[in-house]
N, C-alpha and C positions, 0 to 999 in steps of 0.2 A: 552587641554593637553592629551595625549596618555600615555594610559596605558601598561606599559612595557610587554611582552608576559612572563608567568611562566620561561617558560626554562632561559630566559634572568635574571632575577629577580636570577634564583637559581646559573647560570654560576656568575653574581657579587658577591654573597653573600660568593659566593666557593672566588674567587680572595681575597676578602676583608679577612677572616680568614686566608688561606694561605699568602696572603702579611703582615698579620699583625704578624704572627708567627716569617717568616723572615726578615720581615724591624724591627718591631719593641718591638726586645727582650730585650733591657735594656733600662730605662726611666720611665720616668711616664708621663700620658698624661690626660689630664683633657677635660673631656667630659658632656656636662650637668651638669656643677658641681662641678662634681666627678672625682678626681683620680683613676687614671686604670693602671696597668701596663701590656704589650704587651700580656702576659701570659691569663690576664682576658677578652681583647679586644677579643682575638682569640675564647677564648670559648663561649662571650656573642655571638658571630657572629654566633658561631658551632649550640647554639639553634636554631636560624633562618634559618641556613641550613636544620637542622636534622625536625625542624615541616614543611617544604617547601620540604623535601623527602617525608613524610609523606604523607603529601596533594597530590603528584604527585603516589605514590604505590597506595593510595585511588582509586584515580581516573582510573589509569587502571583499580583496580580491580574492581570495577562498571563498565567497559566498558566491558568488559569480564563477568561479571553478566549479563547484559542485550543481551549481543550479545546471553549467554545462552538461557536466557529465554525468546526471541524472536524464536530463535530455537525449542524449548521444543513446544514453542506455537503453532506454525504451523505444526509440527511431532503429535502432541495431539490434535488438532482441530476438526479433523474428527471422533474422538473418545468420543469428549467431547460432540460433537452434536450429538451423537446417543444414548449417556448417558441421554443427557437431553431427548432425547424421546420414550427412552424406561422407563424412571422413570414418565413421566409426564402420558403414556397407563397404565402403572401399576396402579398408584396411582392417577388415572382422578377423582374420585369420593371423594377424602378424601385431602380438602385444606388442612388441617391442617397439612398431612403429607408431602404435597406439599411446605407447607412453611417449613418445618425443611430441605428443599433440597435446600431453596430459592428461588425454583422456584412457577409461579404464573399458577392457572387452565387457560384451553383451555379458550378464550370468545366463546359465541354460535352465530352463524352469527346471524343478526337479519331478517328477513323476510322481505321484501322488501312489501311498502304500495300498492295499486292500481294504483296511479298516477306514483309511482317510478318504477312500471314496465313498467308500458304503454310508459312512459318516454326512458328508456333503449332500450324500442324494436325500438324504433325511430333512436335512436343515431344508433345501429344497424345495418338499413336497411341503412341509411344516411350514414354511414360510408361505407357498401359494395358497397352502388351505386358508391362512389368515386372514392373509390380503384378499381372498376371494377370486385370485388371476384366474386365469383360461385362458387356455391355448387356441388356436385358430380352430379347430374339428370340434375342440369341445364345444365352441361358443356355437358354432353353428349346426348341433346336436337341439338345443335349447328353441321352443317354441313355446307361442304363449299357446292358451285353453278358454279362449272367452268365448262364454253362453252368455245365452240373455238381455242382450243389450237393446233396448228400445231406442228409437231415435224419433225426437218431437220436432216437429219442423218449429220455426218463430221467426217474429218479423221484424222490421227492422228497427223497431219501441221497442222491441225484449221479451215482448208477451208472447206468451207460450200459444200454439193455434192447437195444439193437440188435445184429445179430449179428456187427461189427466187434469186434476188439479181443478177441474171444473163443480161448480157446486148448483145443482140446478133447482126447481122446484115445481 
């Protein structure tokens, strides 16, 4: 079964009070029951229009809340992150006041063991070999070796003037 869309639900509920106003203004009409006359159909209907209005003013106005303070968020962001550290240099040394900010102390890196270095400098050197990196001394250690290179002069059609490539007779 498919669930009717809001707007759908609130256009029949309008038809239903409105048709019941002018179809059915003299009578009585027993519903669940109970007797009703056109006068009380119309307005039991009006309640479910008027809380299904409601529901719908809600929800824009939450759509329009949030659209705000997604805005606000992002305008404030940069401001909020420099709040939290310049309160967190201020007050490094005093948790106590760091928690009335809710914010939590710096952690202290921890010192890395003998073997967790030795470890790192490997990955390191293993990693540059890969990549191919070099350091500033190295790279400038590194010269080219070129012999041999001829140079043909040519004009400005492309034809070579040098005397290679010539076939004489």
């Amino acid at each position: 079964m498919v669930t009717p869309a809001r707007r759908d639900v609130l256009a029949e509920l309008r038809s239903l009070a409105s048709g019941a106003q002018k179809h059915m203004k003299t009578g009585r009409y027993t519903i669940t029951n109970r007797p009703y006359t056109g006068g009380q159909i119309a307005r039991r209907v009006q309640v479910s229009v008027d809380a299904a209005v409601r529901v719908q003013e809600a929800r824009a106005a939450l759509a329009d809340a949030l659209a705000n303070e997604m805005a606000v968020k992002k305008a404030e962001a940069d401001f909020l992150r420099g709040l939290r550290i310049v309160i967190q240099g201020a007050f490094c040394n005093s948790s106590e006041t760091l928690a009335e900010f809710a914010l939590e102390p710096r952690k202290k890196r921890r010192p890395l063991t003998a073997e967790e270095s030795v470890l790192a400098a490997a990955k390191l050197r293993a990693t540059r070999a890969e990549r191919r990196t070099m350091g500033k001394r190295q790279r400038a250690r590194i010269t080219g070796d070129v012999t041999g290179v001829v140079i043909s002069p040519a004009t400005a059609d492309g034809t070579n003037q040098g005397g290679e490539g010539k076939t004489g007779g």
